[in-house]
C-alpha positions in Angstrom: -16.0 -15.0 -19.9 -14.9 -18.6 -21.0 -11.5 -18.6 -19.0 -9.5 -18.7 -22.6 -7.4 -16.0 -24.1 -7.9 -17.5 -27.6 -11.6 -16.3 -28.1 -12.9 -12.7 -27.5 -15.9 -10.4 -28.2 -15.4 -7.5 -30.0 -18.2 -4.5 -30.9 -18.8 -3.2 -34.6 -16.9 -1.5 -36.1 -18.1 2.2 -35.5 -17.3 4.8 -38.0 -17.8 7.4 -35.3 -16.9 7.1 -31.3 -19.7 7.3 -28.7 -22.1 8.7 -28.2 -22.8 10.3 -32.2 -24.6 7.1 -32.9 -25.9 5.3 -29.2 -24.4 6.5 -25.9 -22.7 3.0 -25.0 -23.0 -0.9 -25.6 -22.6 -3.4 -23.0 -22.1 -7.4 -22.1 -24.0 -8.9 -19.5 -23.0 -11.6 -17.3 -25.7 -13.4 -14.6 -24.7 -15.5 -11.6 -26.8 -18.1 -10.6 -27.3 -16.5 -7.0 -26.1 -13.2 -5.7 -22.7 -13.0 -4.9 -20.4 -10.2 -3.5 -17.8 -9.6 -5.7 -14.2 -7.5 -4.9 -12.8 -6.7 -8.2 -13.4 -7.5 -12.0 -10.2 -7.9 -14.0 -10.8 -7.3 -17.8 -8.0 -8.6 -20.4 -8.6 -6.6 -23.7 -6.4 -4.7 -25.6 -8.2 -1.8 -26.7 -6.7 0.5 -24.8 -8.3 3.8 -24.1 -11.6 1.9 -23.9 -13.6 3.3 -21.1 -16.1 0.9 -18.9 -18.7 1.4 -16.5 -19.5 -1.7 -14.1 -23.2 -1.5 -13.3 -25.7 -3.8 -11.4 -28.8 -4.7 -12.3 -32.4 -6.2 -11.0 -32.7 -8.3 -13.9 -30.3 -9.7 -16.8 -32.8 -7.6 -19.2 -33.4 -4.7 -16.9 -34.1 -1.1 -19.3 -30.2 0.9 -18.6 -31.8 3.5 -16.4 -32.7 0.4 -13.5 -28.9 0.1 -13.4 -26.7 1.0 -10.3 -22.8 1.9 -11.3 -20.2 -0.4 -9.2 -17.0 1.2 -10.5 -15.3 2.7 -14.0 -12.2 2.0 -15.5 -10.0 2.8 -18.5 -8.6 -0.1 -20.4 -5.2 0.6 -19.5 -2.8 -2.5 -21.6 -4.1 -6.2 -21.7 -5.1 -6.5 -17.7 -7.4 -4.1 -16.4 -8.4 -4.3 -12.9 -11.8 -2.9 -10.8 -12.2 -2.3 -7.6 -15.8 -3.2 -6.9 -15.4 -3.3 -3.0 -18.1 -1.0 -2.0 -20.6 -2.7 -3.9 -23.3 -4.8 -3.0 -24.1 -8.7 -3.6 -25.7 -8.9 -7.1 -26.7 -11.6 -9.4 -26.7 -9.1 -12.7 -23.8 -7.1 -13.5 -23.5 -5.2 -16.9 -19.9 -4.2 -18.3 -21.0 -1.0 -20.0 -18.5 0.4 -22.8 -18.9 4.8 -23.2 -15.9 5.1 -25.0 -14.6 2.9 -27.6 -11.0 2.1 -28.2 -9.2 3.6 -31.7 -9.8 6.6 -33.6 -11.0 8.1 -36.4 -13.4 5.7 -37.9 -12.2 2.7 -36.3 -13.7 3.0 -33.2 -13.9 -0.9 -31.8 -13.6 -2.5 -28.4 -12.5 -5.9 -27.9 -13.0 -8.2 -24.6 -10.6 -11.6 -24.4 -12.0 -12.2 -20.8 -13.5 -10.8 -17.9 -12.8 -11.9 -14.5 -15.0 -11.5 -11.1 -13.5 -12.1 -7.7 -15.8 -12.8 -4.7 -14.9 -10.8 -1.2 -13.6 -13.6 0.8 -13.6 -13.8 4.6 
């Protein structure tokens, strides 16, 4: 998000995993124009943590105008997505379903997320 593995975003701190409470929480990122992108590589080390990458018409578009892109399980500190197939986009919504921990420390944590453009 800001290219520096110092800062990060985390969620709350949820006392039960997804979806008892809501059935996700997400970050979204805007381009200035659309863009096509190859892969997203997410650093975070909540492992376990599962993602849905999802367009979207608007940066404030309602969840169900969303289009999913790919998944992925947070897997150790570099994560990477596969987002080939998708089309060019100017919103695109990282989408967390299942929180990393247990018991009633269910948190995610995101140090950076990277987007790479199809080249060529």
């Amino acid at each position: 998000m800001d290219d520096d593995p110092n800062s990060s975003w985390g969620t709350y701190i949820y006392h039960q995993p997804f979806p008892a409470l809501k059935p996700g929480v997400g970050i979204m990122v805007s381009f200035a124009s659309p863009v096509q992108l190859s892969t997203l590589t997410i650093a975070s080390p909540s492992v376990g943590s599962r993602l849905e990458i999802r367009s979207a018409p608007t940066p404030d578009a309602p969840f169900a105008q969303t289009i999913p892109m790919g998944s992925t399980t947070v897997a150790g500190n570099s994560t990477v997505v596969s987002l080939s197939g998708s089309q060019p986009v100017q919103n695109v919504l990282v989408w967390i379903t299942k929180l990393g921990g247990d018991g009633d420390q269910n948190v995610t944590e995101i140090s950076d997320l990277r987007f790479e453009r199809v080249t060529g």
